[in-house]
C-alpha positions in Angstrom: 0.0 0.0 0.0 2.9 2.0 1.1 4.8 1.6 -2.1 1.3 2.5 -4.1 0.9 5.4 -2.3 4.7 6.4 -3.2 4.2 5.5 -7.1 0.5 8.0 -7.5 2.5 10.8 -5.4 5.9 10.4 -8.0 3.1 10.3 -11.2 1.3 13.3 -9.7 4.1 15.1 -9.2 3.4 15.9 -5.0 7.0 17.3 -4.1 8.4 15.8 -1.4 10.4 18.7 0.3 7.7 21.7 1.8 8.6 25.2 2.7 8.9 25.9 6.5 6.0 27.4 8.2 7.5 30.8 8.2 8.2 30.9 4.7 4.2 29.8 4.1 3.1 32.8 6.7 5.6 34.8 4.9 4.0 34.3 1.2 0.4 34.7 2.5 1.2 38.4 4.0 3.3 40.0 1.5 0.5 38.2 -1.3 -2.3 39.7 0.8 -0.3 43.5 1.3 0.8 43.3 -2.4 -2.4 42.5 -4.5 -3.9 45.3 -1.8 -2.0 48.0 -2.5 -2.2 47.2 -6.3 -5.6 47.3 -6.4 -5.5 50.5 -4.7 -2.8 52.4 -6.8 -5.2 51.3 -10.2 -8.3 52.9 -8.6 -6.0 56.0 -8.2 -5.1 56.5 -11.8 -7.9 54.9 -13.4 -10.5 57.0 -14.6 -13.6 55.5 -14.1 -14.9 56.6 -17.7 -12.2 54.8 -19.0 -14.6 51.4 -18.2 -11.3 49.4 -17.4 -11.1 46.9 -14.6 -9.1 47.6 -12.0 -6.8 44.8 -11.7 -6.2 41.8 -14.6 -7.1 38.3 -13.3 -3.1 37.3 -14.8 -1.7 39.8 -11.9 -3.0 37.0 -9.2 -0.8 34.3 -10.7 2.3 36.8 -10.9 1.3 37.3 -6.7 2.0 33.6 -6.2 5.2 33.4 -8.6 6.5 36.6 -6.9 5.5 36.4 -3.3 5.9 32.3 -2.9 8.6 31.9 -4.8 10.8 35.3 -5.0 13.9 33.7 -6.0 12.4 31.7 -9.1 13.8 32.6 -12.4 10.1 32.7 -13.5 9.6 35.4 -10.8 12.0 37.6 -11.7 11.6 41.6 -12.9 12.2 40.9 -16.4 10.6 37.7 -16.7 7.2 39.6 -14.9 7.8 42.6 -17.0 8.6 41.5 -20.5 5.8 38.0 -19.9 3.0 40.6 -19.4 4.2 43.3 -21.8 5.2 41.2 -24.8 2.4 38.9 -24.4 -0.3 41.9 -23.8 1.0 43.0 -27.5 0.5 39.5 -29.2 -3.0 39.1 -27.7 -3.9 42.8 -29.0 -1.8 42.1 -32.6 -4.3 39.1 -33.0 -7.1 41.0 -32.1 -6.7 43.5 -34.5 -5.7 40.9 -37.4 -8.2 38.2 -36.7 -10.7 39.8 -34.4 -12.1 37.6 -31.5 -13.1 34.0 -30.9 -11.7 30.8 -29.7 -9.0 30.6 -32.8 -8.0 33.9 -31.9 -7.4 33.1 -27.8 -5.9 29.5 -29.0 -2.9 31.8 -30.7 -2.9 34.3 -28.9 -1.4 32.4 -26.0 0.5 30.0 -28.3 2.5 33.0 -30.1 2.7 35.0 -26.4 4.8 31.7 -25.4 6.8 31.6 -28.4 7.5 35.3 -27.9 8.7 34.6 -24.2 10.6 32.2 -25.3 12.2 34.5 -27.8 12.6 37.4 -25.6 14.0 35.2 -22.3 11.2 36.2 -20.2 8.7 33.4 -19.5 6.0 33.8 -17.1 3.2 31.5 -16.9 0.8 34.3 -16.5 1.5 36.1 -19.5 -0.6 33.3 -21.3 -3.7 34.4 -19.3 -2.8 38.3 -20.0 -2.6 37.5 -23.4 -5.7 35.5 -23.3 -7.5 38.4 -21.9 -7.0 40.6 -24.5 -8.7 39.2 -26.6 -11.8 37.7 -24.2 -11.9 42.1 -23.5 -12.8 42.4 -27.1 -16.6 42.7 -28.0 -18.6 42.2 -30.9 -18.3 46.2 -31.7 -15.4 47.3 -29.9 -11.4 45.8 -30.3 -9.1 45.5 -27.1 -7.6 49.2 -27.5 -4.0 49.5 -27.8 -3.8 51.3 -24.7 -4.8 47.8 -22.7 -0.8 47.5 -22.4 -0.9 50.6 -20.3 -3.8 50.3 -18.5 -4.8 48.0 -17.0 -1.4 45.7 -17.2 1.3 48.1 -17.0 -0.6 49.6 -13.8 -0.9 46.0 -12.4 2.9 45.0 -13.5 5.2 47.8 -12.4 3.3 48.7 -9.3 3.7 44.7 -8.0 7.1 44.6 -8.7 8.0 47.5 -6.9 5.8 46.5 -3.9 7.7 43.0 -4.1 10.9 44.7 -3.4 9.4 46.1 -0.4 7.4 43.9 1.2 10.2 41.2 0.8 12.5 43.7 3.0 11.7 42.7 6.2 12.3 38.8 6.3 16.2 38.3 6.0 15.7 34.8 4.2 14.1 36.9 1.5 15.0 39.0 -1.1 13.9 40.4 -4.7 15.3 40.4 -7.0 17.0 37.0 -6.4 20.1 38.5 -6.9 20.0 40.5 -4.0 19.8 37.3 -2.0 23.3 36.6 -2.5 24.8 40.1 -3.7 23.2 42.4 -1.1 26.7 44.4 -1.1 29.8 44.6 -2.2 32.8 43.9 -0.3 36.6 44.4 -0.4 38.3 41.5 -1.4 40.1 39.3 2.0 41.8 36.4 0.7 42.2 35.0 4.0 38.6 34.3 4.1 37.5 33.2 0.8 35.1 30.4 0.7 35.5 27.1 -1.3 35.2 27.8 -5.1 31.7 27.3 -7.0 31.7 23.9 -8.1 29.9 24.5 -11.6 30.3 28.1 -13.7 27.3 29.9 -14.9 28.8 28.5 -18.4 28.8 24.9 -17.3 25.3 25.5 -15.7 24.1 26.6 -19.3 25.6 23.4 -21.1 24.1 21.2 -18.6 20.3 23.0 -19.0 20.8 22.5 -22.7 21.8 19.2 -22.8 18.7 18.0 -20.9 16.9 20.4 -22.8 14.7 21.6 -19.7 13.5 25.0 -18.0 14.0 24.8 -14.6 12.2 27.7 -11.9 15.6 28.4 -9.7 18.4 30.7 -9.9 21.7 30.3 -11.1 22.6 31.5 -8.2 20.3 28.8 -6.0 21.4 25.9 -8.1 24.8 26.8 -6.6 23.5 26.8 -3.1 21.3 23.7 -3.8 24.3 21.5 -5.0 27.0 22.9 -2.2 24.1 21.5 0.6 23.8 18.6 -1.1 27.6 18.2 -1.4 28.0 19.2 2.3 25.5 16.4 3.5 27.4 13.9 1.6 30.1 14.8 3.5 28.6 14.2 6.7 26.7 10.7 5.5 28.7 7.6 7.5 27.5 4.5 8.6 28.3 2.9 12.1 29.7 -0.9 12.2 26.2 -1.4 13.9 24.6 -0.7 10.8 26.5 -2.7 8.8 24.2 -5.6 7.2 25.2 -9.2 6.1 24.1 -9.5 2.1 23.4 -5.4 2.0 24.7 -3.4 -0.6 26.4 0.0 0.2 28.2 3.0 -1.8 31.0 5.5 -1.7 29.0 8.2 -2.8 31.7 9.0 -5.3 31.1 9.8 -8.8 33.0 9.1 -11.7 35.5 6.1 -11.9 36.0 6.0 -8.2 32.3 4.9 -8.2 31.6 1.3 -6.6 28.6 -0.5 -4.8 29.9 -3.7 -2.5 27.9 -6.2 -1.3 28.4 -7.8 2.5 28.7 -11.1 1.9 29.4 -12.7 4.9 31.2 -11.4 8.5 32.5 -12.2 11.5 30.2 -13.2 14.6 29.5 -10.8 17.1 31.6 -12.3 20.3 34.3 -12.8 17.8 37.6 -11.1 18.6 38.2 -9.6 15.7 35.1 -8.1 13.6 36.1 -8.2 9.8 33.2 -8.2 6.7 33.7 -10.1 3.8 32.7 -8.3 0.6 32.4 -8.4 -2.7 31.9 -5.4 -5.6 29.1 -5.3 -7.2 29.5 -2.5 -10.0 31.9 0.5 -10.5 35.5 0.3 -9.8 37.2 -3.5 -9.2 34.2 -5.3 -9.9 34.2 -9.0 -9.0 37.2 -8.7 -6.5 36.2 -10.3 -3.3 38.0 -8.9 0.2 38.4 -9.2 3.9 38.6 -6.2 5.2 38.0 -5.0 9.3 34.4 -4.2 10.1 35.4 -0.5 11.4 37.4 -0.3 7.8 34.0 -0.9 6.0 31.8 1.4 7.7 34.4 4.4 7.1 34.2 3.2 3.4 30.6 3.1 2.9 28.3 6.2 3.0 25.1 4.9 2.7 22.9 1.8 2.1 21.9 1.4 -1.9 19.2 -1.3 -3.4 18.8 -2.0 -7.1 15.3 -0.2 -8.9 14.3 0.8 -11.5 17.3 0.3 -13.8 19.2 1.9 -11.6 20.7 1.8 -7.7 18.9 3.9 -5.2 19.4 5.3 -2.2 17.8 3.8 0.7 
């Protein structure tokens, strides 16, 4: 049941890492303060002859990209400004070539993705901005040009100002992301430099293009992400108590250094001397069998590993 449980939640994509609960409180008061105040600066320059609404349904998406996730590429100022902008302009260029109707909204939102593709600013809502365009456009009456103005462009800059602001007073959080990590800059003390990045922004790039995949994080997060990860490798060891006759256990290493050995048989517990014999599985000296001291083997192995789905896994 467990293991059926496991499989719908890896189909359905449930992630299995959740913010903390201050990060949650964190995006439900700056969402609430932002959309707020954004509602409030449109009714102070729109006219109300001008028969516009207030606030664009898209700008509630952009609340959740910018005030859940801050530090997503998807949330960034370009990425909100040029996704509304650009796609506002392709839903009013089809309006005013093909008029309205569902061919019309199909692509509108097609072209507005291929545009923010283009232009290196996707943002999911710009489909629904551009969408909107033409849904605004009645039998009678076109989307006027000046829908990029007003209502978006009130909507847009105002929120991305506002998430500047309202991000100011939780130190976890900044926007843009690159103020997370580049709040100032400092003179240059070689005597406390940190480790080196273990990937370029160059390498980072290669790698994205050779699994051909847009991914919502920073460059600059990536970097954080993998020196964690790397970090709790370092601290993974197992105890002789843990130790498992017929388990299988890695290194952890990467590369040709790689190997997965399997406990084949070891020493009994009142014996004097606790030794393991072991024999790799895959990676590095396959098919060599040794006797090696128990305390040896722990040091060795990092974690447990079991074969799945054409592949080992961590246990």
């Amino acid at each position: 049941m467990k293991k059926t449980w496991w499989t719908i939640k890896h189909v359905m994509g449930v992630p299995a890492h959740t913010p903390s609960w201050r990060e949650q409180m964190a995006a439900v008061l700056t969402s609430a303060a932002g959309i707020a105040m954004v509602a409030w600066i449109s009714t102070q320059l729109i006219q109300p002859e001008n028969n516009h609404p207030v606030l664009i349904a898209s700008i509630g998406a952009t609340a959740v990209l910018v005030f859940a996730l801050p530090h997503g590429a998807l949330s960034q100022p370009w990425a909100v400004l040029g996704g509304h902008t650009i796609s506002a302009l392709v839903g009013l260029a089809i309006v005013h070539t093909l008029g309205g109707g569902n061919l019309s909204a199909a692509l509108a939102v097609a072209l507005a993705i291929g545009a923010m593709h283009l232009f290196k600013c996707i943002h999911p809502p710009g489909g629904a901005t551009a969408l909107s365009a033409v849904l605004a456009t009645q039998d009678n009456s076109l989307t006027p040009w000046t829908f990029v103005l007003n209502p978006v462009w009130l909507n847009v800059v105002p929120i991305i100002v506002l998430t500047y602001i309202l991000n100011l007073p939780f130190p976890w959080r900044r926007y843009p992301a690159n103020m997370h990590t580049h709040l100032a800059v400092q003179p240059i003390n070689t005597t406390q430099l940190e480790q080196e990045m273990p990937f370029t922004e160059r390498h980072l790039a290669r790698a994205l293009d050779d699994i051909d995949a847009v991914i919502d994080i920073s460059d600059d997060q990536l970097q954080q992400v993998y020196q964690a990860l790397a970090r709790q490798q370092e601290n993974t060891h197992l105890t002789e108590e843990q130790l498992v006759t017929g388990a299988f256990y890695s290194n952890g290493l990467s590369g040709d250094l790689w190997c997965i050995r399997q406990i084949i048989d070891s020493s009994e517990p009142t014996a004097r001397k606790q030794q393991v014999i072991y024999k790799t599985i895959a990676g590095a000296n396959k098919g060599e069998i040794h006797v090696v001291n128990r305390a040896l083997f722990a040091a060795w192995a990092r974690y447990a590993v079991c074969a799945g789905n054409g592949r080992w896994e961590r246990i």
